[in-house]
C-alpha positions as CSV (number, residue, x, y, z in Angstrom):
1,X,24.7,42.0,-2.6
2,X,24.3,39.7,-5.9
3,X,26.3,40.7,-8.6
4,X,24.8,41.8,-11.9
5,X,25.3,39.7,-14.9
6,X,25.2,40.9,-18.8
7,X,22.9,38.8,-21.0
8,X,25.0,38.2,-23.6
9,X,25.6,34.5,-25.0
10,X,29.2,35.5,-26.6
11,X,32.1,36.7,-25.0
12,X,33.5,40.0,-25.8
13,X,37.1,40.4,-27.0
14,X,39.7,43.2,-27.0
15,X,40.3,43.8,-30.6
16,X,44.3,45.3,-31.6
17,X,44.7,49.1,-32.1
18,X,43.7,50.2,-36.0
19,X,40.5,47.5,-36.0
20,X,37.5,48.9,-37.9
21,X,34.6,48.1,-39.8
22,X,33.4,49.5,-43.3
23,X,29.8,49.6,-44.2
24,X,27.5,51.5,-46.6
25,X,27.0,52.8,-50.2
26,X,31.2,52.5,-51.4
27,X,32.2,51.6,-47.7
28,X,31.3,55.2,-46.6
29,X,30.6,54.8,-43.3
30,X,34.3,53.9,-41.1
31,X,34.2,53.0,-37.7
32,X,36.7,51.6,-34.8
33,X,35.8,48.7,-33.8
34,X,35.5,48.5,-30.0
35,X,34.5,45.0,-29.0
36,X,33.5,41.5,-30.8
37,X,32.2,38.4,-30.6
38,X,30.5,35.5,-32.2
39,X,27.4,37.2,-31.7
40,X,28.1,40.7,-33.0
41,X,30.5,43.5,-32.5
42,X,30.3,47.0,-31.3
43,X,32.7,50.1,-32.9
44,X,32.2,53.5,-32.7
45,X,31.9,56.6,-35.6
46,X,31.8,60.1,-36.8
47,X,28.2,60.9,-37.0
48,X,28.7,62.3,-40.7
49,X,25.4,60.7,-42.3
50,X,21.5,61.1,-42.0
51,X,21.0,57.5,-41.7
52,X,24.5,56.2,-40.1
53,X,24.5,52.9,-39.8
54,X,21.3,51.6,-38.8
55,X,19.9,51.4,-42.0
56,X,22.8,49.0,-43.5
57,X,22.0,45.6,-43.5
58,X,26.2,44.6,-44.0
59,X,29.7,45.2,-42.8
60,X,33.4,44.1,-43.2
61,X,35.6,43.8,-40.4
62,X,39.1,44.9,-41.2
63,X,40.9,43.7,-37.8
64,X,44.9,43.9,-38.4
65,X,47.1,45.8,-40.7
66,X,43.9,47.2,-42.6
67,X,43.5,43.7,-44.2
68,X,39.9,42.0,-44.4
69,X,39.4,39.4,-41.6
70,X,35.8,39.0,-43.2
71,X,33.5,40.8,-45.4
72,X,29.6,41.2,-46.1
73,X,28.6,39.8,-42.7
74,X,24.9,40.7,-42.5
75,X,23.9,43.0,-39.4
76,X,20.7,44.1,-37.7
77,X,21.8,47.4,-35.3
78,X,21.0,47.1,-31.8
79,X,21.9,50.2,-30.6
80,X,23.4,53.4,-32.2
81,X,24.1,55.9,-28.9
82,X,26.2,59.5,-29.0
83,X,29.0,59.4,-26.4
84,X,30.4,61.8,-24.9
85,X,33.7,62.1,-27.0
86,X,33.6,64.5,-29.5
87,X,35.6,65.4,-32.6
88,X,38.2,68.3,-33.1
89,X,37.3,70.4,-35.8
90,X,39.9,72.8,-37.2
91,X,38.6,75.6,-39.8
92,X,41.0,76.7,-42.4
93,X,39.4,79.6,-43.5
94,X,36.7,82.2,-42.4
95,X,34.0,80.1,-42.4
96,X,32.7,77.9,-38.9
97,X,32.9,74.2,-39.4
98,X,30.1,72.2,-38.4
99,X,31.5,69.1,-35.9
100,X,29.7,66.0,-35.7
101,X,29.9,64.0,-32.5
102,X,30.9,60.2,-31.9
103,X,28.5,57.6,-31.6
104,X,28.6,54.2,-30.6
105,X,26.6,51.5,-32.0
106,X,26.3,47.7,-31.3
107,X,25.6,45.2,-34.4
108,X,23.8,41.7,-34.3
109,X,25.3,39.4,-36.7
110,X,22.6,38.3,-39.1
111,X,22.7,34.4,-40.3
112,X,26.2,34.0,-41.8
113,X,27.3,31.0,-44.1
114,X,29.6,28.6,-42.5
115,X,32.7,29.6,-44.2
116,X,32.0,32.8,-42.6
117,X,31.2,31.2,-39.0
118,X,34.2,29.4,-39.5
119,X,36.3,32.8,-40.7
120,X,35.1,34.8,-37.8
121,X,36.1,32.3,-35.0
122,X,39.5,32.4,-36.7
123,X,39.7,35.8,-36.3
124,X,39.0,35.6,-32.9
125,X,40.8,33.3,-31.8
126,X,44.2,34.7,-34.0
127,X,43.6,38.3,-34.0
128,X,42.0,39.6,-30.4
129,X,43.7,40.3,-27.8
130,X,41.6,39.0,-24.9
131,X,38.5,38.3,-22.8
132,X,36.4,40.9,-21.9
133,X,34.9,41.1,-18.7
């Protein structure tokens, strides 16, 4: 049986524990980064917006120690999926909370200026920590 291949032109890298991404209006929208490449990057979220972020046209990418590795890198979402996982909810008074569930959405990087082409493969190549299958 022939195995199957993923069409993607990038490989995919491990990123360390504590890697996210900020995007929207004042950075509202936090998520974990998952994966990334050259080509784009893929984090999970709390579902907590309308919109979330599909409708955000850029990110930063915070991958160590909470300091920037780049900022404003122009997206396009490519997917934006719920996953199973869901988020505990404690209430701290009479009143139910409402929960939101996790997503899971893939970015495209958009054209980027060659500092930032050159910033991102730095990251990469400094701050993952490996090769995903």
């Amino acid at each position: 049986m022939e195995e199957k291949k993923e069409g993607r032109r990038h490989q995919r890298y491990q990123v360390p524990e504590g890697s996210f991404v900020t995007l929207g209006p004042s950075n509202s929208i936090l998520g974990q980064i998952l994966d990334i490449s050259m080509g784009g990057l893929a984090f999970r979220y709390i579902n907590s917006q309308p919109d979330g972020p599909t409708d955000q046209s850029y990110l930063d990418i915070h991958l160590t120690e909470g300091d920037m590795c780049l900022g404003r890198v122009p997206i396009k979402a490519v997917s934006d999926l719920e996953t199973p996982d869901t988020v505990t909810c404690k209430a701290d008074g009479p009143l139910p909370v409402s929960c939101r569930a996790m997503r899971r959405c893939g970015v495209q990087f958009g054209e980027m200026t060659q500092g930032q082409i050159s910033q991102l493969a730095s990251c990469i190549q400094t701050q993952t920590i490996g090769g995903l299958p």
